[in-house]
C-alpha positions as CSV (number, residue, x, y, z in Angstrom):
1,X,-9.1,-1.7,-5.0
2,X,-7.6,0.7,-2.6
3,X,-6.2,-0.5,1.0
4,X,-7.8,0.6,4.5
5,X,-5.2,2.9,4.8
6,X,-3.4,5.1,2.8
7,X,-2.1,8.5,2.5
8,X,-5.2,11.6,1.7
9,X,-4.2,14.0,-1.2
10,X,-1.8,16.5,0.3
11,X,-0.3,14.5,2.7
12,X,3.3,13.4,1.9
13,X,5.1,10.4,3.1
14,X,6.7,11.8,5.8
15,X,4.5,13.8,7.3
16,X,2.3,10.8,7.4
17,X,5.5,9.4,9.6
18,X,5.6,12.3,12.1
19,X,1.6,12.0,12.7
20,X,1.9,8.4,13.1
21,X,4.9,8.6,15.7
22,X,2.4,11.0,17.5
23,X,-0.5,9.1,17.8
24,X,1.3,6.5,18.8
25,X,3.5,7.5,21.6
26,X,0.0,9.2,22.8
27,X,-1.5,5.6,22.6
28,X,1.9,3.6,24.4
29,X,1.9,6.3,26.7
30,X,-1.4,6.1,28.3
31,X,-1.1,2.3,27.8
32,X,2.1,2.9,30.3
33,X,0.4,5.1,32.0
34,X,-2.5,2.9,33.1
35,X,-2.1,-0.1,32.6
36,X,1.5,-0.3,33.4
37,X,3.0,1.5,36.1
38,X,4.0,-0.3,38.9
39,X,3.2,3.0,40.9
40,X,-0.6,3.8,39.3
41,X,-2.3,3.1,42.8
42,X,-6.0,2.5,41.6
43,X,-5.8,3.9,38.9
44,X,-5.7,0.4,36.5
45,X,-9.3,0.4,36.8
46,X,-9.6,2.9,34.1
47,X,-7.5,1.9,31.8
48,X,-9.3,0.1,29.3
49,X,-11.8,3.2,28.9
50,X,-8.7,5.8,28.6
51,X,-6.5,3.2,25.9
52,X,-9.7,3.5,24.2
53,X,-10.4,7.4,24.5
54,X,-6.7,7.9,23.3
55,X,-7.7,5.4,20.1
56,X,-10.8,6.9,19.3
57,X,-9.3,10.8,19.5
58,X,-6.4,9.2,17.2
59,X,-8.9,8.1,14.6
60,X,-10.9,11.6,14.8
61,X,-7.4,13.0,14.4
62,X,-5.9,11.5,12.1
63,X,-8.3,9.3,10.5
64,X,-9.0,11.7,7.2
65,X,-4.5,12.1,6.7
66,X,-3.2,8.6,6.7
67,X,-6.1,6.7,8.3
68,X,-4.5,6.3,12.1
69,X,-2.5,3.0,12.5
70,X,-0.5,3.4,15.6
71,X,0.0,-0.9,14.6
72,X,1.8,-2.4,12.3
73,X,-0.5,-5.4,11.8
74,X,-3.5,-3.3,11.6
75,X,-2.1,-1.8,8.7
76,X,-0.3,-5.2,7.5
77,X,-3.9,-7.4,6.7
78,X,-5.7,-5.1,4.8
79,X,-2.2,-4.5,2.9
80,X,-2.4,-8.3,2.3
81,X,-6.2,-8.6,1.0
82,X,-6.1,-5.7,-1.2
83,X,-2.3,-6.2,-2.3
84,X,-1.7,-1.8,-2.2
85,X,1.3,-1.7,-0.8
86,X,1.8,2.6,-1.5
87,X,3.6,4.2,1.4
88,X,3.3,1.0,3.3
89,X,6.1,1.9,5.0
90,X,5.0,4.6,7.0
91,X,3.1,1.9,9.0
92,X,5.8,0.5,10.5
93,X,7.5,3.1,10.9
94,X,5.8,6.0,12.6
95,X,4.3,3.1,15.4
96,X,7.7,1.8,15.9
97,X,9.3,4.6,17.0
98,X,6.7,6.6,18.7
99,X,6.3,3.3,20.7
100,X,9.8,3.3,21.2
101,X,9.7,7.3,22.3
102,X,6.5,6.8,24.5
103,X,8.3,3.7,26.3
104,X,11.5,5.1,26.8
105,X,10.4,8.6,28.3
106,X,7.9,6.8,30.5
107,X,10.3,4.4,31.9
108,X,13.0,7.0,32.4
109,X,10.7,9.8,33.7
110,X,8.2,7.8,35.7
111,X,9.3,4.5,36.5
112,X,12.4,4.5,36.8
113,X,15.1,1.8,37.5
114,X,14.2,0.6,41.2
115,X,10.6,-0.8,40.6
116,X,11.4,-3.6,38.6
117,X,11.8,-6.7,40.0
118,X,13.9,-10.0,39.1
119,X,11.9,-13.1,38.5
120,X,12.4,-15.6,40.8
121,X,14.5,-18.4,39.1
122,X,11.6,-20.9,39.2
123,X,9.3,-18.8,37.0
124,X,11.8,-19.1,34.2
């Protein structure tokens, strides 16, 4: 058997890792970007149709290299039922820190540190 997702001929490890840390942070950024922002204005209404443009262009991307994660657990349960566990780590990875990129540079860039605000003390 052969997992969901694994690594074409051709494509090594880590290149695998730089496309995945790509497509993610593409994906976690126009999550941020509209769905999150505190500052969008209207423009929430769209975001469920651009999170999944950004998905679908991944796949088309880089379905044929490493078969486009951009989440760990989508990669984890097929890892499971099959029991390939080649290049798993990639995976994990690539998502991690192109989240970790995309969420960073958006809140630094765009948000910013003055649009958060505190809970009140009841909420928690």
């Amino acid at each position: 058997e052969t997992s969901a997702f694994a690594l074409s001929s051709g494509v090594g490890a880590w290149n695998a890792v730089v496309f995945e840390i790509v497509m993610t942070f593409g994906l976690v950024y126009t999550v941020y970007a509209t769905a999150v922002d505190p500052k969008r204005g209207n423009i929430g209404i769209i975001a469920p149709i651009a999170i999944g443009f950004i998905v679908g262009a991944n796949i088309l991307a880089g379905g044929a290299f490493d078969g486009a994660s951009m989440n760990p657990a989508v990669s984890f349960g097929p890892a499971v039922v099959s029991w390939t566990w080649d290049n798993h780590w990639v995976y994990w990875l690539g998502p991690f820190i192109g989240a970790a990129i995309a969420a960073i540079a958006y809140s630094v860039a765009f948000i910013g540190p003055n649009t958060h605000e505190q809970l009140p003390s009841t909420d928690f």
